[in-house]
C-alpha positions in Angstrom: 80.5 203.6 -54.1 84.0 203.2 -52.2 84.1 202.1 -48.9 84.8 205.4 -46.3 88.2 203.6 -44.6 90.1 205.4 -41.8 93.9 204.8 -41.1 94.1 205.5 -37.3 98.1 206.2 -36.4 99.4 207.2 -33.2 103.3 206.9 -33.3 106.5 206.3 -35.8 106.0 202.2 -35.8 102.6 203.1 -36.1 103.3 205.2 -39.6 106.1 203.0 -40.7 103.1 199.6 -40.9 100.8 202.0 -42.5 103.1 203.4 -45.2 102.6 200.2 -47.2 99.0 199.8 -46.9 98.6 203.3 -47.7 100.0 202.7 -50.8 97.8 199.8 -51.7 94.8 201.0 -50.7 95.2 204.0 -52.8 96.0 201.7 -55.8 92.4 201.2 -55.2 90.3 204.3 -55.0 87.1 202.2 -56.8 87.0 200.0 -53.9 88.2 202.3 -51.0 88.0 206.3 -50.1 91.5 206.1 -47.5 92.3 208.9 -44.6 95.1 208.8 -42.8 94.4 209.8 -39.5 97.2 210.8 -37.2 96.1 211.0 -32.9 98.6 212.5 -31.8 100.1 210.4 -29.6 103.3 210.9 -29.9 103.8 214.3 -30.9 106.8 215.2 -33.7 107.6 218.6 -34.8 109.4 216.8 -37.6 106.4 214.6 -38.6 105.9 215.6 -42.1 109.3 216.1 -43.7 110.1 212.8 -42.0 106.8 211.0 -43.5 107.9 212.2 -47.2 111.4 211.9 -46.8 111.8 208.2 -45.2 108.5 206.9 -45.6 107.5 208.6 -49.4 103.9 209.3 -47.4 101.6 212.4 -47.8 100.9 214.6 -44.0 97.8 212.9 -42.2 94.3 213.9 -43.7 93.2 214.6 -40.3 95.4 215.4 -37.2 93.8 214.9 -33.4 96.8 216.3 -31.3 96.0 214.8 -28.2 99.3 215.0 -27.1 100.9 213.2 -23.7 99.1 212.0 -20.6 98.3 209.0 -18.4 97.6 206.0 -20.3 94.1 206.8 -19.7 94.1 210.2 -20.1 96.1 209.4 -23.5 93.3 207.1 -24.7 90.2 208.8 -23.2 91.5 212.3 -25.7 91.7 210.2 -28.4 88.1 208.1 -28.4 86.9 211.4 -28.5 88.5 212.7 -31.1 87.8 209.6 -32.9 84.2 209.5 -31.9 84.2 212.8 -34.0 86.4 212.0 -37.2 84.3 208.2 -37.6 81.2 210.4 -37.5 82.5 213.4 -39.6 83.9 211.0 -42.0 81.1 208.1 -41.9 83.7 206.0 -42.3 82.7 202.3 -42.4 85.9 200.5 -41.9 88.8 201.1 -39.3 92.6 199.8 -39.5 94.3 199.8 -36.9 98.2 198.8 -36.5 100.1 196.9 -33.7 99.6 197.6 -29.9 99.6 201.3 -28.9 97.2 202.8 -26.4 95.5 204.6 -30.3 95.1 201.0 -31.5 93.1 200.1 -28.0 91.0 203.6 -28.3 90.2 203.6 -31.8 89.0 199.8 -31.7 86.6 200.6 -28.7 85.7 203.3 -30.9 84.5 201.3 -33.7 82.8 198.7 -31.7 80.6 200.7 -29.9 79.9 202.5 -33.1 79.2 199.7 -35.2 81.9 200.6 -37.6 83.9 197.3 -38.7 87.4 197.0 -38.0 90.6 195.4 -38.9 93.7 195.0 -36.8 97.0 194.8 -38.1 99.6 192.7 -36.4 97.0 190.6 -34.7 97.3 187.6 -32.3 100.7 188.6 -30.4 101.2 187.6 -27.1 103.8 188.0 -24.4 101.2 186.6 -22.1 102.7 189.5 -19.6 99.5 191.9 -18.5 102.0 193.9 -16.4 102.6 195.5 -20.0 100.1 198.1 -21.3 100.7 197.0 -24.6 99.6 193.4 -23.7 96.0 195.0 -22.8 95.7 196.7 -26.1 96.6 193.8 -28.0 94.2 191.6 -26.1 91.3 194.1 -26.5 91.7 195.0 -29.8 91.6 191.3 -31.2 88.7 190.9 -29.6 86.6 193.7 -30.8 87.8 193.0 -34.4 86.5 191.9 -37.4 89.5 191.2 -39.7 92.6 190.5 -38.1 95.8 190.0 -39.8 99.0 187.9 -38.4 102.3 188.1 -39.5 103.0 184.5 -37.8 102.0 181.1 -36.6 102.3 181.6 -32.7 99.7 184.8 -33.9 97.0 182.0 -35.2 97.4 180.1 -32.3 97.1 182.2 -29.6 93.8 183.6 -31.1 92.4 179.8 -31.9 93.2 179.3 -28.3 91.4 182.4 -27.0 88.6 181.5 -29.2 88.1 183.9 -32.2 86.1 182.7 -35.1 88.2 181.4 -37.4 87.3 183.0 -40.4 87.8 186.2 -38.9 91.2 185.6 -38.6 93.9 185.6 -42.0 97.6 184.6 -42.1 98.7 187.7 -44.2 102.7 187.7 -43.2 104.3 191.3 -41.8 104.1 194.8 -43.0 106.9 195.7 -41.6 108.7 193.8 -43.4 106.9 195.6 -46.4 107.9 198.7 -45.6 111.7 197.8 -45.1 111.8 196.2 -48.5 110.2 199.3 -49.9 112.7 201.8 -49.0 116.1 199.4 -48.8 117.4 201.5 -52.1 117.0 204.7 -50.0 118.3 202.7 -46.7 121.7 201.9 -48.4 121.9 205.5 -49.8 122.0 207.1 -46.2 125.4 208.6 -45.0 124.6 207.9 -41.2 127.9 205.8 -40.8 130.0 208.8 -42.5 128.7 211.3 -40.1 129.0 209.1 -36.8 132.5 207.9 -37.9 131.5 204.4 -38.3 132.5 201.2 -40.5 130.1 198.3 -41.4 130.1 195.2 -38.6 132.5 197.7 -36.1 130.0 198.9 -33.6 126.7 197.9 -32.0 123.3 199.1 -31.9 121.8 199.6 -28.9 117.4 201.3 -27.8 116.0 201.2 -24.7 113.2 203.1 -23.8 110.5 199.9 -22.2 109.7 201.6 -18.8 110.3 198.3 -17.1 114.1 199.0 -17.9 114.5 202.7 -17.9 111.5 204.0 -15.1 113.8 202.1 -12.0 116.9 203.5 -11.2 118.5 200.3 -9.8 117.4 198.3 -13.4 118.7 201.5 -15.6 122.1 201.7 -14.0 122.7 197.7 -13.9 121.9 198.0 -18.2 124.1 201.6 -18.6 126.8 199.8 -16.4 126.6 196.6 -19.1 126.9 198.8 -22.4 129.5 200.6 -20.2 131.4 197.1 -20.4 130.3 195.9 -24.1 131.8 199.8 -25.2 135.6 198.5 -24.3 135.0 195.8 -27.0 133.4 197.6 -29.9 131.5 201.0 -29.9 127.8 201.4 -29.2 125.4 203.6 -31.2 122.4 205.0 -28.5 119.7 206.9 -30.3 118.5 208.0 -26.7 114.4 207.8 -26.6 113.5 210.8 -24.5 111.9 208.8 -21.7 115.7 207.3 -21.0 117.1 210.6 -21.7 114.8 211.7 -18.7 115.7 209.2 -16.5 119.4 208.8 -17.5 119.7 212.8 -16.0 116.9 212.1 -13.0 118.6 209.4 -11.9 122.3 210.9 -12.1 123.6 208.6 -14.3 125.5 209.9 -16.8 128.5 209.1 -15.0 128.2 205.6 -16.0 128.7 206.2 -19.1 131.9 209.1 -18.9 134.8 207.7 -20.7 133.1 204.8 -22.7 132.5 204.1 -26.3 129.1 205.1 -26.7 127.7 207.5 -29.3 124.7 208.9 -27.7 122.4 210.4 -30.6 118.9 211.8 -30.8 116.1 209.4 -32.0 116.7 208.7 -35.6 114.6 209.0 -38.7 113.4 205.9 -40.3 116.2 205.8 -43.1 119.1 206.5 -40.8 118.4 203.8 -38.0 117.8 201.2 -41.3 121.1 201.6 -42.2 122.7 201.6 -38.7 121.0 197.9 -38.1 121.8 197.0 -41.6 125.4 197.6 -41.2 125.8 196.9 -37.4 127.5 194.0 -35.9 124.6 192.8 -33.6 121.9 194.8 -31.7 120.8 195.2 -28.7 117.2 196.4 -27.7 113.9 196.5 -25.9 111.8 197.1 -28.6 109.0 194.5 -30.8 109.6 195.9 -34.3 113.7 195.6 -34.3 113.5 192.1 -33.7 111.9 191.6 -36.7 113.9 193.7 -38.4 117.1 192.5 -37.9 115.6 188.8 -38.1 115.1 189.3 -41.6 118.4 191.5 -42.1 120.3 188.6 -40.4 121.6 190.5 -38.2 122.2 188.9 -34.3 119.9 190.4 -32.1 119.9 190.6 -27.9 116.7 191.7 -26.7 117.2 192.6 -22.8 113.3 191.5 -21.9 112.3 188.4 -20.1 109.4 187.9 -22.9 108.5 188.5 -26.5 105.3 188.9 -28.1 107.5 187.8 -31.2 108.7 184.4 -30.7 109.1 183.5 -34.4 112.1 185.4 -34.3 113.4 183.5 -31.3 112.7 179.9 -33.0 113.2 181.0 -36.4 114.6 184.3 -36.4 118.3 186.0 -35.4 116.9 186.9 -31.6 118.3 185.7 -28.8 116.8 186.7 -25.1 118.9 187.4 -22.3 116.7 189.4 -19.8 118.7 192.4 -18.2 121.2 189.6 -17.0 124.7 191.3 -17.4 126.4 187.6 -17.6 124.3 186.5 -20.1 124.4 189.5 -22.4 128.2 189.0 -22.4 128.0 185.6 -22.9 125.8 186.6 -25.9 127.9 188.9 -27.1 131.2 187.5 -26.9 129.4 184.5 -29.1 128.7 187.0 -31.5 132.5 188.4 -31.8 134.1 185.5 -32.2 131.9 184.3 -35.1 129.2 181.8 -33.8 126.0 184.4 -34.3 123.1 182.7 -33.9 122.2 181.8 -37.2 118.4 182.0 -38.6 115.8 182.2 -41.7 113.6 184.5 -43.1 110.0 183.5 -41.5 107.0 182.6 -43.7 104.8 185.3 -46.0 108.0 187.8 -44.7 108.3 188.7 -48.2 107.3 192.3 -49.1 103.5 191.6 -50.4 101.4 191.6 -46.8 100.0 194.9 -47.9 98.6 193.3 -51.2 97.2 190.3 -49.2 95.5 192.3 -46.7 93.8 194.9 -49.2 92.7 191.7 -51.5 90.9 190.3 -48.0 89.4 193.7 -47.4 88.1 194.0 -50.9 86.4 190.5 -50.3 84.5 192.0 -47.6 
C-alpha cells in the first residue's frame, strides 16, 4: 500500500522546490500516493497557466485559499485548513519546503497530529529572529523527522542545535533541480526582445524584504542607489507588490523619474531565468536568487546585513553589501570593469536532490 504523502505549498519559491520532487515522487506511485496541496498564501490569479507553462506541473489537488493576513492570522487559516486535508486525506507523511509562514503551520500541524514530516531546505540560519522567516525555519527543524540540506553550514547549525543525527541527510538543492530542468525552455524565452535588452548590458534588480521596503527613510536611500547605478547601465525592477505599495505610499516615485530603470510586473518563472541568466550582475533581497545566480556565475549583491545562505558567500558569486550605498558602488564598479567575484558550483548542486531525497523517503 503507498504511503498517503502531502505536498504543502504556499508561494512561487514554494512551487518552483516542489516541481522536482513532484516529478519524482510520481515516478513512484508503488511507494507513494502524492497531493499537492496549495494554502493559499500567496494568492495568483495566474497560478495554473503559470505552473504548466514554466514549471510543466498539474493545478494543486487541493486548494485552501486562505489568502492575506497577519502573520498569525496567515498561519492560524492555514493549520486549520490543514488540520482538515491531513485528516480527509489520512496522509502519513508531510513535505514541506523552505521557510514560509505554510512551512511553520503545516509542520505544527503534523506534529501534533502524529503525522511524520520532512522539511526541505533544512538547517539555514541567519541567526537574525527579527525575521519571520528565521522562526519558521527554527521551528520547523525541530518538529521534523527527515530534514534535507542543500549545504554544510545547514549540517552544522542543526548538530549544533542538537538534532539527532540520523534524522538529518545532506541531499544538495532543489532549486537547483528545478533550474536545470527547465534551462532548454529558460534560453527559449524572448524576455530581452520585448524589454529591449542585450545579454551582460543591464542589471537585475528585487526588493521586496520588509526590512528594506516597510521604512520610508531605508526605501528611498536603496531607490536613490539604483537611481545612481541606472546612469551606468540599465536596471530591470520586476516591482513585488509590497514595494509597489510602498514606493506610491511613501511618494517616491520621483526618485526614480528620468533614470534607467525598467519597472515590470513580477515575472513568471521562465522570464526572470533568463533575465539573471543573461544579466550583467544582480542585485537583490531575496534567499533563492543567490543561489541561483551562484550556480549561473553570475555576480551577485545582496543589500542585507545577513544570509541564511553563506555557501554562496564562501563558495558562491554573492557578495554582501548591506543597504550601504558606498559599498554597493564599490561592488558594482568591481563588477564593470572586470574583476566579478569569481566562484564554484557548491557540492550535490547538481540537478539530482530530488532523486536523493525520494530514495531516503522510500527507506523510511
Amino acid at each position: 500500500m503507498p504511503r498517503k504523502l502531502l505536498c504543502i505549498v504556499g508561494t512561487r519559491p514554494n512551487f518552483v522546490k516542489s516541481a522536482p520532487l513532484i516529478r519524482e515522487l510520481k515516478k513512484n506511485l508503488d511507494s507513494f500516493d502524492t497531493k499537492l496541496v496549495h494554502t493559499g498564501q500567496h494568492y495568483d490569479v495566474n497560478l495554473s497557466e503559470w505552473l504548466f507553462n514554466d514549471l510543466g506541473m498539474q493545478p494543486p489537488d487541493i486548494s485552501l485559499g486562505v489568502g492575506s493576513g497577519s502573520h498569525t492570522q496567515q498561519t492560524a487559516k492555514i493549520m486549520l485548513g490543514l488540520e482538515e486535508a491531513i485528516t480527509n486525506e489520512k496522509a502519513d507523511l508531510v513535505v514541506v519546503f523552505g521557510d514560509v509562514n505554510s512551512t511553520l503551520a503545516a509542520a505544527v500541524v503534523a506534529a501534533k497530529m502524529g503525522v511524520k514530516l520532512a522539511h526541505v531546505e533544512s538547517g539555514l540560519r541567519s541567526f537574525d529572529r527579527a525575521m519571520p522567516e528565521e522562526i519558521n525555519r527554527i521551528v520547523t527543524d525541530h518538529l521534523s523527522d527527515y530534514l534535507f540540506v542543500t549545504e554544510e553550514s545547514g549540517m552544522q547549525n542543526l548538530k549544533r542545535e542538537g538534532i539527532a543525527p540520523e534524522k538529518v541527510f545532506f541531499t544538495g538543492n532543489i532549486m537547483i533541480d528545478s533550474l536545470l530542468s527547465t534551462m532548454d525552455v529558460v534560453k527559449k524565452s524572448d524576455v530581452l526582445n520585448k524589454l529591449g535588452l542585450r545579454t551582460r548590458e543591464y542589471a537585475l534588480m528585487t526588493l521586496h524584504r520588509p526590512s528594506n521596503v516597510d521604512d520610508s527613510g531605508t526605501l528611498t536611500e536603496i531607490l536613490g542607489t539604483i537611481a545612481q547605478v541606472s546612469k551606468r547601465i540599465p536596471v530591470v525592477f520586476p516591482c513585488h507588490p509590497r514595494t509597489k505599495n510602498n514606493i506610491s505610499r511613501f511618494g517616491l516615485d520621483r526618485v526614480l523619474d528620468g533614470c534607467q530603470i525598467i519597472i515590470t510586473e513580477p515575472l513568471g518563472y521562465v522570464d526572470f531565468c533568463r533575465l539573471t541568466y543573461e544579466s550583467k550582475f544582480v542585485l537583490t533581497d531575496s534567499g533563492g536568487i543567490q543561489e541561483e545566480t551562484t550556480y549561473l556565475q553570475i555576480p551577485c549583491i545582496t543589500m542585507r546585513e545577513n544570509t541564511e545562505r553563506p555557501i554562496t558567500v564562501t563558495v558562491g558569486t554573492n557578495l554582501m553589501t548591506g543597504n550601504d550605498r558606498t559599498e554597493i558602488l564599490k561592488a558594482i564598479d568591481d563588477i564593470l570593469v572586470g574583476k566579478s567575484k569569481i566562484g564554484a558550483i557548491p557540492e550535490l548542486w547538481d540537478g539530482h536532490t530530488a532523486e536523493r531525497v525520494v530514495a531516503i523517503l522510500k527507506k523510511g
